[in-house]
mmJSON file of the N, C-alpha and C atoms, coordinates in Angstrom:
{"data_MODEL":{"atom_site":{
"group_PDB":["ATOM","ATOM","ATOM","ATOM","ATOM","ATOM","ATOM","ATOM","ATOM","ATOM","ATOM","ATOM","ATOM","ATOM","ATOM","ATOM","ATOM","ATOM","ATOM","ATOM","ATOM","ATOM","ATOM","ATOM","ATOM","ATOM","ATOM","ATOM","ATOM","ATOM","ATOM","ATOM","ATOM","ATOM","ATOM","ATOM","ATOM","ATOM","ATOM","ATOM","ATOM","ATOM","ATOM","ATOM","ATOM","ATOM","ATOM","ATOM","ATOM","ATOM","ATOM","ATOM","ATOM","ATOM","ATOM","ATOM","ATOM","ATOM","ATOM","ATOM","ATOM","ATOM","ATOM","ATOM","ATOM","ATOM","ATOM","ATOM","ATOM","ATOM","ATOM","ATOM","ATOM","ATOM","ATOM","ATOM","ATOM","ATOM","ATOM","ATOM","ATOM","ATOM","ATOM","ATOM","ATOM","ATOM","ATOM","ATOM","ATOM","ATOM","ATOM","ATOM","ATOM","ATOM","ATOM","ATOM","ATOM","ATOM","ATOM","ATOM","ATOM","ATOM","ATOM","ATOM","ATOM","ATOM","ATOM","ATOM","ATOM","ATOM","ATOM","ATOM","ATOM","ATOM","ATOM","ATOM","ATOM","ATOM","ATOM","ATOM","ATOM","ATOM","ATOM","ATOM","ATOM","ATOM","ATOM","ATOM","ATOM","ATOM","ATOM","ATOM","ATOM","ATOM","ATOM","ATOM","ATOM","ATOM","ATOM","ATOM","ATOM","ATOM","ATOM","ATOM","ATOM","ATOM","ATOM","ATOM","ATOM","ATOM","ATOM","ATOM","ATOM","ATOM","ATOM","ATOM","ATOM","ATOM","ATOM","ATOM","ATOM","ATOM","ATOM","ATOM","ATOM","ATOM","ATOM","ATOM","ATOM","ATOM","ATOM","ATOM","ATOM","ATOM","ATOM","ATOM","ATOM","ATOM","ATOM","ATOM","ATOM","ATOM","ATOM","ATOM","ATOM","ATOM","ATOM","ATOM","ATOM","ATOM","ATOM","ATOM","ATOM","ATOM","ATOM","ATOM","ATOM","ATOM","ATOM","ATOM","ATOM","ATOM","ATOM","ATOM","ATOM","ATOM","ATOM","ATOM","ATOM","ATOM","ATOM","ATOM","ATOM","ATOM","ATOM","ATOM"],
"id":[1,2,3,4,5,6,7,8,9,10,11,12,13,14,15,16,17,18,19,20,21,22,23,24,25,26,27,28,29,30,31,32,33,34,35,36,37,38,39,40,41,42,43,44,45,46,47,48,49,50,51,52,53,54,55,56,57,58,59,60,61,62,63,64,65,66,67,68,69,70,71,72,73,74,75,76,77,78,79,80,81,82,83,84,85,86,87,88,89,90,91,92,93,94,95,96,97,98,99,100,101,102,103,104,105,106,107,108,109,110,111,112,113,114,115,116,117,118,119,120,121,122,123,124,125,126,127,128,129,130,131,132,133,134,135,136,137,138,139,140,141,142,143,144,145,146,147,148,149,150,151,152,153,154,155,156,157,158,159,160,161,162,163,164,165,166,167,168,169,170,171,172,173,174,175,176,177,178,179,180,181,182,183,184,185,186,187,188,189,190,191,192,193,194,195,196,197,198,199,200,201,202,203,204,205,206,207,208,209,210,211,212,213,214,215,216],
"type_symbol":["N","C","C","N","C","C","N","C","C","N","C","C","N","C","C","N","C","C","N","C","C","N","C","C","N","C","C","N","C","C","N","C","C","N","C","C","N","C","C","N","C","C","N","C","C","N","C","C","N","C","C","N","C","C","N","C","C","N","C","C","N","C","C","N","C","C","N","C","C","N","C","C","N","C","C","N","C","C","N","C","C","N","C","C","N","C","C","N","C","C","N","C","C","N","C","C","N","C","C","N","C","C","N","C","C","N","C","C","N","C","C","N","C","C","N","C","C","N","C","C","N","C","C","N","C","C","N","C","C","N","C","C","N","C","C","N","C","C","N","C","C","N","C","C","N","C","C","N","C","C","N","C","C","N","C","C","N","C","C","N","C","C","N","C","C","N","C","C","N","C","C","N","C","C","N","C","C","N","C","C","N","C","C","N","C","C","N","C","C","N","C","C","N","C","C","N","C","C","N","C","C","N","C","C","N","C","C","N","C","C","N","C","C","N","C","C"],
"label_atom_id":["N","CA","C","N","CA","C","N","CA","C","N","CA","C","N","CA","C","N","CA","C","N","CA","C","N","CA","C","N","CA","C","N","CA","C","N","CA","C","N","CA","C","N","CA","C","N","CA","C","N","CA","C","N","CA","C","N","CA","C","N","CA","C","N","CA","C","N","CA","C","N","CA","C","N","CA","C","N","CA","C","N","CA","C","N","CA","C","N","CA","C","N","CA","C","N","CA","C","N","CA","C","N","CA","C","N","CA","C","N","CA","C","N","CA","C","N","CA","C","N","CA","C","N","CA","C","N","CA","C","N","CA","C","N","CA","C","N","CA","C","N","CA","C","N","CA","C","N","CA","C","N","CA","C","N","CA","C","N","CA","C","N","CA","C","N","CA","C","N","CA","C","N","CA","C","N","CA","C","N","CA","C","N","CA","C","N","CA","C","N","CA","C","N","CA","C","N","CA","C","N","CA","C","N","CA","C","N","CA","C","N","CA","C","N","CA","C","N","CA","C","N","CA","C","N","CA","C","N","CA","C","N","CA","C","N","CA","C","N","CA","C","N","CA","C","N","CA","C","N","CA","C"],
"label_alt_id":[null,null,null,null,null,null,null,null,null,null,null,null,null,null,null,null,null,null,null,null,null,null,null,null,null,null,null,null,null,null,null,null,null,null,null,null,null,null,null,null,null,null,null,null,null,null,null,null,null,null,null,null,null,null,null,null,null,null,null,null,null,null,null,null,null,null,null,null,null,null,null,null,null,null,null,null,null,null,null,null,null,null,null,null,null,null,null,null,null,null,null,null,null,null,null,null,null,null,null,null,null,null,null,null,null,null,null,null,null,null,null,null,null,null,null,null,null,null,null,null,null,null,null,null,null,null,null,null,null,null,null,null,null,null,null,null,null,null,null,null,null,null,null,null,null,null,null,null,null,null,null,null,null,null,null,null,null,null,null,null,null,null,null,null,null,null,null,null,null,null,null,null,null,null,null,null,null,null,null,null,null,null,null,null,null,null,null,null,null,null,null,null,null,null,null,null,null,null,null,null,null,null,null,null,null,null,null,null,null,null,null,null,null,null,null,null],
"label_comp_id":["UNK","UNK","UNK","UNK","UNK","UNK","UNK","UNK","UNK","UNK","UNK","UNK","UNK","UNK","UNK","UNK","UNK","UNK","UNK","UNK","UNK","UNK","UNK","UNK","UNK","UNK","UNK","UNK","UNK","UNK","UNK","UNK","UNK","UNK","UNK","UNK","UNK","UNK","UNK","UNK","UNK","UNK","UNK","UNK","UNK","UNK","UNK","UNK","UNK","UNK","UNK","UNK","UNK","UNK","UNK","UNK","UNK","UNK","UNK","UNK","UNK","UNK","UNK","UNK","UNK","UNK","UNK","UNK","UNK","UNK","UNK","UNK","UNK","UNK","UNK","UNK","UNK","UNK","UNK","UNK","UNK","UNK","UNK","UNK","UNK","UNK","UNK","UNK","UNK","UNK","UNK","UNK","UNK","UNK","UNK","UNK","UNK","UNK","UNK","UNK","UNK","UNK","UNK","UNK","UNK","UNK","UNK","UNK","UNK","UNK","UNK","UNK","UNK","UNK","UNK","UNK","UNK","UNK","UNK","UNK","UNK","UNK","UNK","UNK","UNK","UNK","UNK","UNK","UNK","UNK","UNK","UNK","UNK","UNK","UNK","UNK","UNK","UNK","UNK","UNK","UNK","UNK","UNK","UNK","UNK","UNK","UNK","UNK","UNK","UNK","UNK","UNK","UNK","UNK","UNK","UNK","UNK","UNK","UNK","UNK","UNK","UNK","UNK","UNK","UNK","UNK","UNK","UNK","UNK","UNK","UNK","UNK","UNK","UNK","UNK","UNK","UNK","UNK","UNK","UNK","UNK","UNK","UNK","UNK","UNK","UNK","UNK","UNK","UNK","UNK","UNK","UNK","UNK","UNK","UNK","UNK","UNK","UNK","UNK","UNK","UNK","UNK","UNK","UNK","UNK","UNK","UNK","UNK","UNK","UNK","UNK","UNK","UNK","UNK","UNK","UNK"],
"label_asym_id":["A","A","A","A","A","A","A","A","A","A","A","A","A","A","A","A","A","A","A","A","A","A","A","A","A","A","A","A","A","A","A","A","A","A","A","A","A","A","A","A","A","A","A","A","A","A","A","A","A","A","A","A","A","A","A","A","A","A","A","A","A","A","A","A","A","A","A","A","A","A","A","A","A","A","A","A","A","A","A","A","A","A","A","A","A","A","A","A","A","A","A","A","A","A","A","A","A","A","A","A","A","A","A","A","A","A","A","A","A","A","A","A","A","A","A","A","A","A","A","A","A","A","A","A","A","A","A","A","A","A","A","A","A","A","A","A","A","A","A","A","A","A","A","A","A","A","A","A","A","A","A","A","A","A","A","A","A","A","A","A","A","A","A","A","A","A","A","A","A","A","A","A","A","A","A","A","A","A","A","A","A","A","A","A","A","A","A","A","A","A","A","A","A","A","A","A","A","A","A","A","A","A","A","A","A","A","A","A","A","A","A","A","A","A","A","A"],
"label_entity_id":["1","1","1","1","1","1","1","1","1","1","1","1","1","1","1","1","1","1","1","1","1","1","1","1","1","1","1","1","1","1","1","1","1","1","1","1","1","1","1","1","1","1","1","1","1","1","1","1","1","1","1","1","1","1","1","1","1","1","1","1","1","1","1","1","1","1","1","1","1","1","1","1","1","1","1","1","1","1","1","1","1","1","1","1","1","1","1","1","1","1","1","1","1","1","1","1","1","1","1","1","1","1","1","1","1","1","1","1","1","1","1","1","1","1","1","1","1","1","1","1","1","1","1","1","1","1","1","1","1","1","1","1","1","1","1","1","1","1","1","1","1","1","1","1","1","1","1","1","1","1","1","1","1","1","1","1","1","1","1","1","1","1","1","1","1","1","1","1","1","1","1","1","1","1","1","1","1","1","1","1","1","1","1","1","1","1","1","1","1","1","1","1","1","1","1","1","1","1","1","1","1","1","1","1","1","1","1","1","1","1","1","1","1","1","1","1"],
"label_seq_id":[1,1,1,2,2,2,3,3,3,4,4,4,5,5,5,6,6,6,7,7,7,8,8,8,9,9,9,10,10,10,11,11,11,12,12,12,13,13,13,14,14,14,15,15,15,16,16,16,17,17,17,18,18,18,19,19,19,20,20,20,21,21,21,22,22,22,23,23,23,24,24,24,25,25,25,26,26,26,27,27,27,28,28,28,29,29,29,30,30,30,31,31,31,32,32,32,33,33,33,34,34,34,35,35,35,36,36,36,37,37,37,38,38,38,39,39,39,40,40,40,41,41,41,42,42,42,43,43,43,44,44,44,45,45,45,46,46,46,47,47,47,48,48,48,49,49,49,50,50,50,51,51,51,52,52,52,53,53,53,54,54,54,55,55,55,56,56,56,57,57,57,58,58,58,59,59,59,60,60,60,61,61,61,62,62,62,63,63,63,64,64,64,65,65,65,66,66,66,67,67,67,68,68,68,69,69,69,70,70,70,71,71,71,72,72,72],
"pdbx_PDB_ins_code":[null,null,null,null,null,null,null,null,null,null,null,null,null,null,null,null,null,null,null,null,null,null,null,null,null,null,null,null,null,null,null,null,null,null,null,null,null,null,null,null,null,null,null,null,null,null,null,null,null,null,null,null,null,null,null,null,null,null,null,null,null,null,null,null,null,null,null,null,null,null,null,null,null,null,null,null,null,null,null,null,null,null,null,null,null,null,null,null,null,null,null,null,null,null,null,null,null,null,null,null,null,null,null,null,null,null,null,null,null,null,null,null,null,null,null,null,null,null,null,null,null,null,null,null,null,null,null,null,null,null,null,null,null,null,null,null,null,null,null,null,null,null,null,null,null,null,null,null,null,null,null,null,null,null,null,null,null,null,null,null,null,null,null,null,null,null,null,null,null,null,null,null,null,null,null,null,null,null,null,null,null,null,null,null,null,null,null,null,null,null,null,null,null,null,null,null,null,null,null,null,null,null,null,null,null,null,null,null,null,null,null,null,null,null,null,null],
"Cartn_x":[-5.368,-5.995,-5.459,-6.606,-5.802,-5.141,-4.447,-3.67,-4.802,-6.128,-6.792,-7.151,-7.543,-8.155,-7.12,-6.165,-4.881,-4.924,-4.623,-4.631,-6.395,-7.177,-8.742,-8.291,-7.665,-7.358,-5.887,-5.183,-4.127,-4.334,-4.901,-5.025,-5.792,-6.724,-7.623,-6.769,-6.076,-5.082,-4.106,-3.343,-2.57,-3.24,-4.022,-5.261,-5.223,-5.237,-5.523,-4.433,-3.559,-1.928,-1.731,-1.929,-1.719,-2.104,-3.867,-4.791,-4.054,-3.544,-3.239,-1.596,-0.887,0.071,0.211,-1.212,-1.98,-1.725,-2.664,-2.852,-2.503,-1.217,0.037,0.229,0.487,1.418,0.587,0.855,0.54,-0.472,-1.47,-2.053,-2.491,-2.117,-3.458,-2.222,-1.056,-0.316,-1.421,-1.989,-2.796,-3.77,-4.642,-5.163,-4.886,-3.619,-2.67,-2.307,-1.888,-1.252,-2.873,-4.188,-5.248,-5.204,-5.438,-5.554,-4.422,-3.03,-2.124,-2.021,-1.792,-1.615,-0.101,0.466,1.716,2.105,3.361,3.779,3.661,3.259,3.219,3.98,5.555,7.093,6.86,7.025,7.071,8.487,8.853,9.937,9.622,10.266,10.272,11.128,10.743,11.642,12.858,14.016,15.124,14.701,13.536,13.568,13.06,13.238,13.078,11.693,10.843,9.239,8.553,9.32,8.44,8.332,9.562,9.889,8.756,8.995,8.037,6.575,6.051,4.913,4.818,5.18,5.384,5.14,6.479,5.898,4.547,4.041,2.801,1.759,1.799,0.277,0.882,1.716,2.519,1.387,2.076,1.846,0.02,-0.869,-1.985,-2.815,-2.32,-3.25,-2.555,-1.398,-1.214,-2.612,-2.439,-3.609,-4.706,-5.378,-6.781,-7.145,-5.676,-6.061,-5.031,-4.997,-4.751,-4.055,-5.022,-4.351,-4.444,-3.595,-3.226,-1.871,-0.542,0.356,1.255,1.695,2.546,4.036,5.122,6.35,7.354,7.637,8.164,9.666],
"Cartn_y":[-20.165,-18.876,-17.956,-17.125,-16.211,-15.134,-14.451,-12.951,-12.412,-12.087,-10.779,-11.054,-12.557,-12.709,-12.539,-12.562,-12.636,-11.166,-10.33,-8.971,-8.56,-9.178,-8.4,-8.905,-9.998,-9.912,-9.68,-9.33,-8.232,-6.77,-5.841,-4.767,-4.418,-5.048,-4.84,-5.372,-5.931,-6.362,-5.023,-5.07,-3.72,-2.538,-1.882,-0.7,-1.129,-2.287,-2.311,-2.252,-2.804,-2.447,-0.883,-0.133,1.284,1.787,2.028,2.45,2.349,0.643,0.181,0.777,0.834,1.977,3.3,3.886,5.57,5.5,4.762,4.957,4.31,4.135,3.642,4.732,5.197,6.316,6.629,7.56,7.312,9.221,9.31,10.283,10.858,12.31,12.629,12.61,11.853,11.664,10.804,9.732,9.191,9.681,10.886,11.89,12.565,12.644,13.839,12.924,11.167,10.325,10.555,10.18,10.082,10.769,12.282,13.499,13.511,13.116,13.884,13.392,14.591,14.41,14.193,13.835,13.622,12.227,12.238,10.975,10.035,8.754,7.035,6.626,6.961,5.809,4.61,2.796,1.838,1.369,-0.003,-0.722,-1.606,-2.401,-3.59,-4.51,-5.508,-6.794,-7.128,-7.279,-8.128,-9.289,-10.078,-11.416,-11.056,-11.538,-11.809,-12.237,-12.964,-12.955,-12.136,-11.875,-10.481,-9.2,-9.162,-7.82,-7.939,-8.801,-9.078,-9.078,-9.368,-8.944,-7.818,-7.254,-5.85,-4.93,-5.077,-4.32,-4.146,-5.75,-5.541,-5.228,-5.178,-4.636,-3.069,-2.523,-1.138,-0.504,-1.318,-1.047,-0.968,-2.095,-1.993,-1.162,-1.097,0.074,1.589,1.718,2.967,3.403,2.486,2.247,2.199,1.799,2.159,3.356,3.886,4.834,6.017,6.946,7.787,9.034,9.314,10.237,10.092,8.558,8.406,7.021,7.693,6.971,6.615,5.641,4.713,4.759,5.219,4.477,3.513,2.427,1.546,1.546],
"Cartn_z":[-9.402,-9.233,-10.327,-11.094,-12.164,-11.784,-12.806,-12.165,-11.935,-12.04,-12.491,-10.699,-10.369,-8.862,-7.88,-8.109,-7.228,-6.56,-7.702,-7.722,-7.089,-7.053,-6.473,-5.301,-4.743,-3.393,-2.847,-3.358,-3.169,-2.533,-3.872,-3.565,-2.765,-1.842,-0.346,1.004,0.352,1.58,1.666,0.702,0.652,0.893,0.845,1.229,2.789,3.058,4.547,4.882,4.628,5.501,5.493,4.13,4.594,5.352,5.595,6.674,7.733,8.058,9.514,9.923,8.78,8.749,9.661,8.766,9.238,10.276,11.045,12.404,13.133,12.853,14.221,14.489,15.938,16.59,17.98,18.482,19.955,19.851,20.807,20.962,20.147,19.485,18.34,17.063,17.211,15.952,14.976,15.614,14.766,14.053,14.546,13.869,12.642,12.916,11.957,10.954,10.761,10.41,9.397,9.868,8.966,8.13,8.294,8.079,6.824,7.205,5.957,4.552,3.786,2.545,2.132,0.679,0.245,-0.223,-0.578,-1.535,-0.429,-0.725,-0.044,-0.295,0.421,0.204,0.963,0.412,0.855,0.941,1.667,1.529,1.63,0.181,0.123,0.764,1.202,1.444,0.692,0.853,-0.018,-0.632,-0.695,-0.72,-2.062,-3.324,-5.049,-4.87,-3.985,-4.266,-4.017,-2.725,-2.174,-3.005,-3.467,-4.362,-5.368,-6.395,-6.898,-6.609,-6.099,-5.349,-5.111,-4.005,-3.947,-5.251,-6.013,-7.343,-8.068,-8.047,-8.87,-8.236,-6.929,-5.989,-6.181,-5.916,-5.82,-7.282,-8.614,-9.631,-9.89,-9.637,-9.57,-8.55,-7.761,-6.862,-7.703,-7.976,-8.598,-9.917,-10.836,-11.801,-10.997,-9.962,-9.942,-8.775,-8.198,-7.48,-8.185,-9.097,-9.761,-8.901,-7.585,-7.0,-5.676,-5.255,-3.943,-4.011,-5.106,-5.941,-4.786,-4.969,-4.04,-4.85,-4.105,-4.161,-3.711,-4.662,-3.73,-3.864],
"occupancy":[1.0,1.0,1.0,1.0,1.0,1.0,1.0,1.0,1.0,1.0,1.0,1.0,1.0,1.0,1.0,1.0,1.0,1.0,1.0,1.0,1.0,1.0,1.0,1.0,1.0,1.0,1.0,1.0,1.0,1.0,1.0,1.0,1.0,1.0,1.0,1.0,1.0,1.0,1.0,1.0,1.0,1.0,1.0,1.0,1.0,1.0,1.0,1.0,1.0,1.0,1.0,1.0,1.0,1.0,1.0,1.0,1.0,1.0,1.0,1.0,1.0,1.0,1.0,1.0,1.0,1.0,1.0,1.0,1.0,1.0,1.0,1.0,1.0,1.0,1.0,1.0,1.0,1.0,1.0,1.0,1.0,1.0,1.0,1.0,1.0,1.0,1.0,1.0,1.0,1.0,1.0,1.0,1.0,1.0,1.0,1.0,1.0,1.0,1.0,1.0,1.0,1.0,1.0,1.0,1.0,1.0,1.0,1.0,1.0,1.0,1.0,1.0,1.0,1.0,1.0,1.0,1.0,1.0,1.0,1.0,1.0,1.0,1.0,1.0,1.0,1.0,1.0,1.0,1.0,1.0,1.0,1.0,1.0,1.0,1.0,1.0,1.0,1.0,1.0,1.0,1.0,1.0,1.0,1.0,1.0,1.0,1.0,1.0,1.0,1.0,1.0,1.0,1.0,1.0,1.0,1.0,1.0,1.0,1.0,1.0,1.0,1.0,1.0,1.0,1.0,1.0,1.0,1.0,1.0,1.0,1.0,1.0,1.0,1.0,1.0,1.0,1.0,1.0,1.0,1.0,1.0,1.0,1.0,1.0,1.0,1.0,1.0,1.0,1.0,1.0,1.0,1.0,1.0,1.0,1.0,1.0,1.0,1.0,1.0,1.0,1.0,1.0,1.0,1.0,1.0,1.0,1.0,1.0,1.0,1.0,1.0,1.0,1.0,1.0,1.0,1.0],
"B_iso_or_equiv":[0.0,0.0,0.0,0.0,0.0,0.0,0.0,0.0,0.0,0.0,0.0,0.0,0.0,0.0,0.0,0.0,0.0,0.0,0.0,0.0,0.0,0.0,0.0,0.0,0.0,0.0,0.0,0.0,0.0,0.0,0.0,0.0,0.0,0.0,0.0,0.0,0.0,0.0,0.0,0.0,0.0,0.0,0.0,0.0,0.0,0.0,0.0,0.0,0.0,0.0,0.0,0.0,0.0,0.0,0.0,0.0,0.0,0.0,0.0,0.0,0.0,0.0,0.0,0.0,0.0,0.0,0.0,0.0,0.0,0.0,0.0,0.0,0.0,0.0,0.0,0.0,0.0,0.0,0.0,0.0,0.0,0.0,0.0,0.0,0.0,0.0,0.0,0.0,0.0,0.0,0.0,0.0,0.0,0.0,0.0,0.0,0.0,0.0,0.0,0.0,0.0,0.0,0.0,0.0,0.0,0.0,0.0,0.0,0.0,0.0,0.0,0.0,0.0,0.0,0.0,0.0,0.0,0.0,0.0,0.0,0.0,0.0,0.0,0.0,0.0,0.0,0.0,0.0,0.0,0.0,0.0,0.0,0.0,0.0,0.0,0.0,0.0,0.0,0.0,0.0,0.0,0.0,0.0,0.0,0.0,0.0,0.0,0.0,0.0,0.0,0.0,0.0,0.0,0.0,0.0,0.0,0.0,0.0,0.0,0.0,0.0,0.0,0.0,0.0,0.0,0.0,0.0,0.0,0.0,0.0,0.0,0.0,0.0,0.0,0.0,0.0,0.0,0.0,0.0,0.0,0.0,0.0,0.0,0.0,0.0,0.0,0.0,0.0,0.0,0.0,0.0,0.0,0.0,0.0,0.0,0.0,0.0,0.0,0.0,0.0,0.0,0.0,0.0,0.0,0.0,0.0,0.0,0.0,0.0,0.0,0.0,0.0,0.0,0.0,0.0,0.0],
"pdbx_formal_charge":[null,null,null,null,null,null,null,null,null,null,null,null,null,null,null,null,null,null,null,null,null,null,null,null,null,null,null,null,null,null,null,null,null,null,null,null,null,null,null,null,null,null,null,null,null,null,null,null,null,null,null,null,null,null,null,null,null,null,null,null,null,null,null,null,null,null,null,null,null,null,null,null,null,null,null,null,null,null,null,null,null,null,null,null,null,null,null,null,null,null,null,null,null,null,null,null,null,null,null,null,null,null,null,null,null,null,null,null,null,null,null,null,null,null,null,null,null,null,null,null,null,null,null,null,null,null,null,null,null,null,null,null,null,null,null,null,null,null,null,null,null,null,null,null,null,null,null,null,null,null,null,null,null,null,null,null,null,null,null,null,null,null,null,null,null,null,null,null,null,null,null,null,null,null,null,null,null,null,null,null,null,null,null,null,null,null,null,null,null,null,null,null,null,null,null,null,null,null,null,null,null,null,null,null,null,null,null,null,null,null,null,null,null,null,null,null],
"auth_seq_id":[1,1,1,2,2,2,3,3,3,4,4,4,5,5,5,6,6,6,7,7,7,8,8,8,9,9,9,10,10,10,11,11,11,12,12,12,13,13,13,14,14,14,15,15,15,16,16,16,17,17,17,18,18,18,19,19,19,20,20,20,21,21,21,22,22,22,23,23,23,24,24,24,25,25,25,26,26,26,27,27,27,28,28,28,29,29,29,30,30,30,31,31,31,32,32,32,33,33,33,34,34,34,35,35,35,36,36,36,37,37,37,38,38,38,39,39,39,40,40,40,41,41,41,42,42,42,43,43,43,44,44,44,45,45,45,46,46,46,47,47,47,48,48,48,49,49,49,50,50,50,51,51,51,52,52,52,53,53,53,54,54,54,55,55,55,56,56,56,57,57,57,58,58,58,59,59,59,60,60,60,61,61,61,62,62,62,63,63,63,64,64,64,65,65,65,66,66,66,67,67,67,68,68,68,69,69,69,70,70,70,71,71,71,72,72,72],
"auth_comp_id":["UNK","UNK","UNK","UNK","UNK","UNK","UNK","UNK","UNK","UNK","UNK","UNK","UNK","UNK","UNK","UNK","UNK","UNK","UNK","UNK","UNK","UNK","UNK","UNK","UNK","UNK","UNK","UNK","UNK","UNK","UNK","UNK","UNK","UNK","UNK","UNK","UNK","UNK","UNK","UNK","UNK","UNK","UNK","UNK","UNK","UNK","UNK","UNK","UNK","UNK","UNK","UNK","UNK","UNK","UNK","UNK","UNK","UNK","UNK","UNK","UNK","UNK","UNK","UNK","UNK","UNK","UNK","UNK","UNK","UNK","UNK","UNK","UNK","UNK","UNK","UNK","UNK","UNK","UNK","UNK","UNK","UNK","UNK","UNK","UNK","UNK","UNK","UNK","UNK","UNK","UNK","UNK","UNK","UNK","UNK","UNK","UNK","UNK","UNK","UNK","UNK","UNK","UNK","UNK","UNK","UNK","UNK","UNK","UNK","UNK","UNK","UNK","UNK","UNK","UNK","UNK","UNK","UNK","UNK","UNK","UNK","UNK","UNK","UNK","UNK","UNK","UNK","UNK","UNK","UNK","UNK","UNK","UNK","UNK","UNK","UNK","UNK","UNK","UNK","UNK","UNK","UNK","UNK","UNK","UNK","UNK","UNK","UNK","UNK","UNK","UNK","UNK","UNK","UNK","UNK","UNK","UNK","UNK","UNK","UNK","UNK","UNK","UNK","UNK","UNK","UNK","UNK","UNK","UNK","UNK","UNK","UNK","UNK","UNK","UNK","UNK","UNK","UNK","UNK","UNK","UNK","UNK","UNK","UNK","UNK","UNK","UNK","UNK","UNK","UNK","UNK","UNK","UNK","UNK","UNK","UNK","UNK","UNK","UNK","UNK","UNK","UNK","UNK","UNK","UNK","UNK","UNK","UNK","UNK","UNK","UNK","UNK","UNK","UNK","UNK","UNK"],
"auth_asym_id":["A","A","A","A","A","A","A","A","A","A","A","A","A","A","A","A","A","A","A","A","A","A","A","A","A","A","A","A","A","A","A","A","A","A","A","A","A","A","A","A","A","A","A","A","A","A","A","A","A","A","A","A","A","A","A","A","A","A","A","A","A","A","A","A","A","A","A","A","A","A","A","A","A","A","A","A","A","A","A","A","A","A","A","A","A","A","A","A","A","A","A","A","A","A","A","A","A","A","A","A","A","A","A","A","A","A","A","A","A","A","A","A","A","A","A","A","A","A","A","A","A","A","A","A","A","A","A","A","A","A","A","A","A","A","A","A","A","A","A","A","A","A","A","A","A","A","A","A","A","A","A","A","A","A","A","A","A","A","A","A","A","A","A","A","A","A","A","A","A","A","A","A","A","A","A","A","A","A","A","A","A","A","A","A","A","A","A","A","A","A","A","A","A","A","A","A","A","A","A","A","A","A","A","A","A","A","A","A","A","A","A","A","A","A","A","A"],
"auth_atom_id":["N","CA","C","N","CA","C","N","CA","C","N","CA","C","N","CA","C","N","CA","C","N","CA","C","N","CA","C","N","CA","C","N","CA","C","N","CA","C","N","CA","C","N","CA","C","N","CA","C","N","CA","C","N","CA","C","N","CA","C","N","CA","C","N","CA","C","N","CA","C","N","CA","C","N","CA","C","N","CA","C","N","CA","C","N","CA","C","N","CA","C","N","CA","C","N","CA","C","N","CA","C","N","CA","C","N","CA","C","N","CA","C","N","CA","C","N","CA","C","N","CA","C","N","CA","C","N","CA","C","N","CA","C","N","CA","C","N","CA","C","N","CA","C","N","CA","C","N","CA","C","N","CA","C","N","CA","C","N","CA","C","N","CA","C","N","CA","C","N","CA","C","N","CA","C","N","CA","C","N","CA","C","N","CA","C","N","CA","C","N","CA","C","N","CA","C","N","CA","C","N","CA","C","N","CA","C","N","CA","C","N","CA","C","N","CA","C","N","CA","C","N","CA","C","N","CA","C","N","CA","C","N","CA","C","N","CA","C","N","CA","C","N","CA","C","N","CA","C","N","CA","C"],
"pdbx_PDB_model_num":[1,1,1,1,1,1,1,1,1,1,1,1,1,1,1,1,1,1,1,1,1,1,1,1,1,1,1,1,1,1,1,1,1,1,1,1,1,1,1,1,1,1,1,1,1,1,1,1,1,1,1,1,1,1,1,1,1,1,1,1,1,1,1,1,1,1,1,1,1,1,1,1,1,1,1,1,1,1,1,1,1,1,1,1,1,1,1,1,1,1,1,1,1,1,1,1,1,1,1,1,1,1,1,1,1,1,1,1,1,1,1,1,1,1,1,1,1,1,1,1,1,1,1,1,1,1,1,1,1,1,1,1,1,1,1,1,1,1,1,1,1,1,1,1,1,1,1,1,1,1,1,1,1,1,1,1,1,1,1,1,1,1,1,1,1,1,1,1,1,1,1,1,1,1,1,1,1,1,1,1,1,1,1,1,1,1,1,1,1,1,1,1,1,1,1,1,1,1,1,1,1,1,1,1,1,1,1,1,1,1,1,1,1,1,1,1]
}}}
């Protein structure tokens, strides 16, 4: 599989973990969780693949989403 396909099914997976992120919480936190704006802090795994990984989906969704930047 090439990098370029790896990464087209990466970054929809990752988009979906955030969403599913959002709206964890109980009552109208989940509302508010949709709703808010501000920086996207992640944590990575200890494990050297994961990290890796991590970085480069981190890094490619930063590049195609300009103003919704992820830190990992």
């Amino acid at each position: 599989m090439g990098k370029r396909m790896r990464y087209g099914l990466l970054v929809p997976a990752f988009a979906a973990l955030l969403v599913a992120l959002a709206a964890c919480g109980g009552g109208g936190a989940s509302s508010n969780a949709v709703a808010a704006k501000g920086p996207i802090k992640i944590w990575l795994s200890n494990n050297a693949q994961e990290i890796s990984w991590g970085k480069a989906v981190v890094k490619q969704w930063n590049k195609d989403h300009p103003k919704e930047q992820v830190k990992a």
